[in-house]
C-alpha positions as CSV (number, residue, x, y, z in Angstrom):
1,X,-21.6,-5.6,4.0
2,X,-21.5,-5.9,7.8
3,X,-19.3,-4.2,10.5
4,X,-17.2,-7.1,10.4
5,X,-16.3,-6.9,6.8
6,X,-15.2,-3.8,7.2
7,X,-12.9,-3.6,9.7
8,X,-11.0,-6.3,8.2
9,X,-10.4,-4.8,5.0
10,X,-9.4,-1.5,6.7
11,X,-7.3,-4.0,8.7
12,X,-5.6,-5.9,5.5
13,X,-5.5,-2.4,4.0
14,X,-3.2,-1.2,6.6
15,X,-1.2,-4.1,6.7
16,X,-0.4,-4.0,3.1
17,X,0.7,-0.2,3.4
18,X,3.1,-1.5,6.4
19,X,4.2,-4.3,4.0
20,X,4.8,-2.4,0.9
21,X,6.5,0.8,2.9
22,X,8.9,-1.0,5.5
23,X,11.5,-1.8,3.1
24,X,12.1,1.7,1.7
25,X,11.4,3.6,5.5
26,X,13.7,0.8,6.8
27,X,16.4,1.3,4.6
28,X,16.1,4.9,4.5
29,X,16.5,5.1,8.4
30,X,19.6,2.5,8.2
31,X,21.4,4.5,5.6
32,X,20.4,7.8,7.9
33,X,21.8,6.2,10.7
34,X,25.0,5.6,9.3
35,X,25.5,9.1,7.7
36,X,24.5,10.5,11.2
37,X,27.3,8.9,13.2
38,X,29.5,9.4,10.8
39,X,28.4,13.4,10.8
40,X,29.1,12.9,14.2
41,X,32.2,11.4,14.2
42,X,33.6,13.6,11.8
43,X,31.7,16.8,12.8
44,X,30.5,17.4,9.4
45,X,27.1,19.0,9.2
46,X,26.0,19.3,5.7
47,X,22.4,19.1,4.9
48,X,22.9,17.2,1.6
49,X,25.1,14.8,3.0
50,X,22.5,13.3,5.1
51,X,19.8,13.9,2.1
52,X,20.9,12.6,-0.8
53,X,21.8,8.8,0.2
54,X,18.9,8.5,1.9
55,X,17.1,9.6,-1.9
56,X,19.8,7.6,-3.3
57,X,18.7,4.4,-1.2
58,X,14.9,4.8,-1.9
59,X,15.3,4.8,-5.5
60,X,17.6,1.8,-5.2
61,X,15.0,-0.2,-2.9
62,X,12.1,0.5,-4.7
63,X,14.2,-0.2,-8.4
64,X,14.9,-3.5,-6.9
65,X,11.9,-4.1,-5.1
66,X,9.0,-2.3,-7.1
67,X,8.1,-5.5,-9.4
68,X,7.5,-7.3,-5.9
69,X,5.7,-4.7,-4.5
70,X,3.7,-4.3,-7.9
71,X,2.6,-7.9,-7.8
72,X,1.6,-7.9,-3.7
73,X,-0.7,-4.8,-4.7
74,X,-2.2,-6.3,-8.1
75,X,-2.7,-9.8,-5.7
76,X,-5.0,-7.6,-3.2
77,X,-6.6,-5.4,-5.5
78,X,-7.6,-8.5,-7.5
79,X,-8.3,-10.3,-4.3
80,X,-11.4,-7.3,-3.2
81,X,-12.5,-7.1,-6.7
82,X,-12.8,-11.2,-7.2
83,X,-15.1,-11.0,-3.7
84,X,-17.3,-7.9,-4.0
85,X,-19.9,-10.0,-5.6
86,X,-19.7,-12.7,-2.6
87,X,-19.9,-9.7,-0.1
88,X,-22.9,-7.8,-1.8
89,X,-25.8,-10.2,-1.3
């Protein structure tokens, strides 16, 4: 394995984390967002209010999304295991 090799599956590593965790930290922020303008608007400053549909929204995202993210994770794990024998020589 050379320099080379490496740095590009640290490289596809890290993009795959930014791919798998954008759609929860995304969401997350949008619904937090929301629930902070509308603490604001309201002047309500509960704790849980801002908490819990943020929870709420991560379970959602990842109940509808976790058989995609599943697959893109099996697809590169199967990817690097189908190519250590081509990068070993």
């Amino acid at each position: 394995m050379d320099q080379d090799l490496v740095v590009s599956l640290g490289r596809q590593a890290l993009e795959m984390t930014l791919i798998l965790a954008l759609p929860v930290l995304l969401s997350t922020f949008v619904v937090g967002l929301a629930v902070s303008i509308l603490q604001a608007a309201t002047q309500i400053q509960e704790m849980t209010l801002s908490y819990i549909p943020k929870v709420i929204t991560a379970y959602l995202v990842l109940f509808f999304l976790g058989g995609w993210m599943v697959m893109k994770i099996v697809d590169f794990a199967t990817e690097i295991f189908a190519n250590i024998p081509v990068w070993i020589k």
